[in-house]
C-alpha positions, 0 to 999 in steps of 0.5 A: 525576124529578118527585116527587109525594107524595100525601095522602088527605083525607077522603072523603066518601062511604063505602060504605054508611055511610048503612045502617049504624045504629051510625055515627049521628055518622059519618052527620051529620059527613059530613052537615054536612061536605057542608053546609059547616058544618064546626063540627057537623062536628067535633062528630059527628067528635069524638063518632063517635072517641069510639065508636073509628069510624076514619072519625070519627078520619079526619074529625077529622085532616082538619079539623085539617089543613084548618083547617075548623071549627076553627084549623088545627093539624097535631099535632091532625091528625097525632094523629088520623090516628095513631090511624086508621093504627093502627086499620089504615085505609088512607088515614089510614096513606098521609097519616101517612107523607106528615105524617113525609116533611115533617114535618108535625105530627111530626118529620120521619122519612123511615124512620117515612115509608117505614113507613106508606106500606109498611103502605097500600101491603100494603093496596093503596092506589094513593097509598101506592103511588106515595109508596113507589115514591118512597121506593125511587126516592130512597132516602129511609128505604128502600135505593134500588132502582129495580127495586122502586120500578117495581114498586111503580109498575107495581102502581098504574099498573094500579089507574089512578094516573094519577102512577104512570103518569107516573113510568113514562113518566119511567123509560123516559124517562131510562132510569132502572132500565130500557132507555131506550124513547121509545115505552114513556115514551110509552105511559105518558105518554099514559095518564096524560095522558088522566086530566088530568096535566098534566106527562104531557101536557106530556112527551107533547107534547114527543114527539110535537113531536119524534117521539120514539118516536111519529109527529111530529104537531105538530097534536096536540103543540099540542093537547096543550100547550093542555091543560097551558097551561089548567091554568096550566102555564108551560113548556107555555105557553112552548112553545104560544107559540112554536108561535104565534110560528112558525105550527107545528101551529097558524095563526100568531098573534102577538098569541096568542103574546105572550100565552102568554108573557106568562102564563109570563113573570108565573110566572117563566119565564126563556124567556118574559120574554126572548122577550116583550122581543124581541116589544116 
């Protein structure tokens, strides 16, 4: 299963900000942020927290993450998105629970993890979502459940999340909890592959290549794998370069082919160093 966490960073635009008169310093910290000029940034972070604003104490959490205007330092960060988490703000509660699944500025703790992506996912937050539906996938700090862990995807599918979609495709796929489905893996992968995921992408094209619960189409299988090569991917390169190699979906070009794998081959795929020896 390819496992993703995900961390909410600050967001700098916020509804209505702009309008409301008491969040003055929230105002030009974001202003400044924006700007770059992450020093006055934290100034008006600091003084926005001071006034108890969650969204200056999420600004200050990221900067200390970030190590933007001031010297990186995760227990800082931690602090400050503790206090944002208890002050109910749904972001600052996912990133806690993703700081606790490392360890990162806490000690690592997979039950106080699975706690706060719980108290953001109530909440909604289609991240908190997705890192909880993980918990329930692995049984890290939660009983493993697969049946709850795809409902918690399915909840942040239809919000969009383009992760949870990809891990449906990955459960259908694997029949992981469910009736292995080629076609129902495919639906979610294409979903997700139309946000720009790079490994949906790839595991779509590996389907369509093969006509796995689709219409082979290696056409659109190559095109699909020049969307996960752009994004640096090796595998997809790997295979974009042999369909090169082998004039399959695409107009044979050798020297393209070599230079797929030759990119993958420089990322450490094995495949690609040793198909780049027998081309010498």
């Amino acid at each position: 299963m390819f496992a993703r966490f995900f961390r909410i960073f600050f967001f700098l635009c916020f509804a209505g900000l702009c309008n409301i008169a008491l969040a003055d310093n929230l105002s030009e910290g974001v202003k400044y942020y924006q700007q770059g000029d992450y020093l006055e940034a934290h100034n008006f972070f600091e003084k926005a927290a001071a006034e108890g604003q969650v969204k200056g104490m999420v600004g200050l959490a990221t900067l200390y993450d970030q190590g933007k205007g001031v010297r990186r330092d995760l227990k800082k960060s931690a602090y400050w998105f503790t206090k944002a988490a208890e002050k109910g703000d749904a972001g600052a509660q996912n990133t806690l629970g993703v700081f606790y699944s490392k360890g990162m500025g806490v000690k690592q703790d997979q039950i106080e993890a699975a706690k706060w992506f719980q108290k953001a996912s109530d909440q909604g937050d289609d991240m908190a979502l997705v890192n909880l539906g993980s918990m329930y996938e692995k049984g890290k700090g939660v009983k493993q459940d697969y049946a709850h862990a795809r409902k918690l995807y399915i909840a942040a599918a239809e919000k969009g999340n383009a992760a949870a979609q990809f891990n449906l495709g990955v459960f259908y796929d694997n029949g992981t909890g469910v009736k292995q489905d080629d076609a129902e893996a495919v639906k979610w992968y294409n979903l997700a592959a139309e946000k720009g995921d790079v490994q949906a992408q790839y595991n779509l094209a590996l389907h369509i290549l093969e006509g796995k619960g689709v219409k082979q189409d290696p056409v659109k299988a190559a095109a699909l794998f020049q969307l996960a090569a752009d994004q640096g991917m090796p595998e997809a390169q790997y295979n974009l370069g042999r369909l090169y190699e082998e004039g399959f979906g695409v107009q044979k070009d050798i020297k393209k082919a070599t230079g797929l794998y030759r990119k993958a081959a420089e990322q450490g795929d094995k495949k690609a160093q040793n198909k780049l020896a027998t081309l010498k």
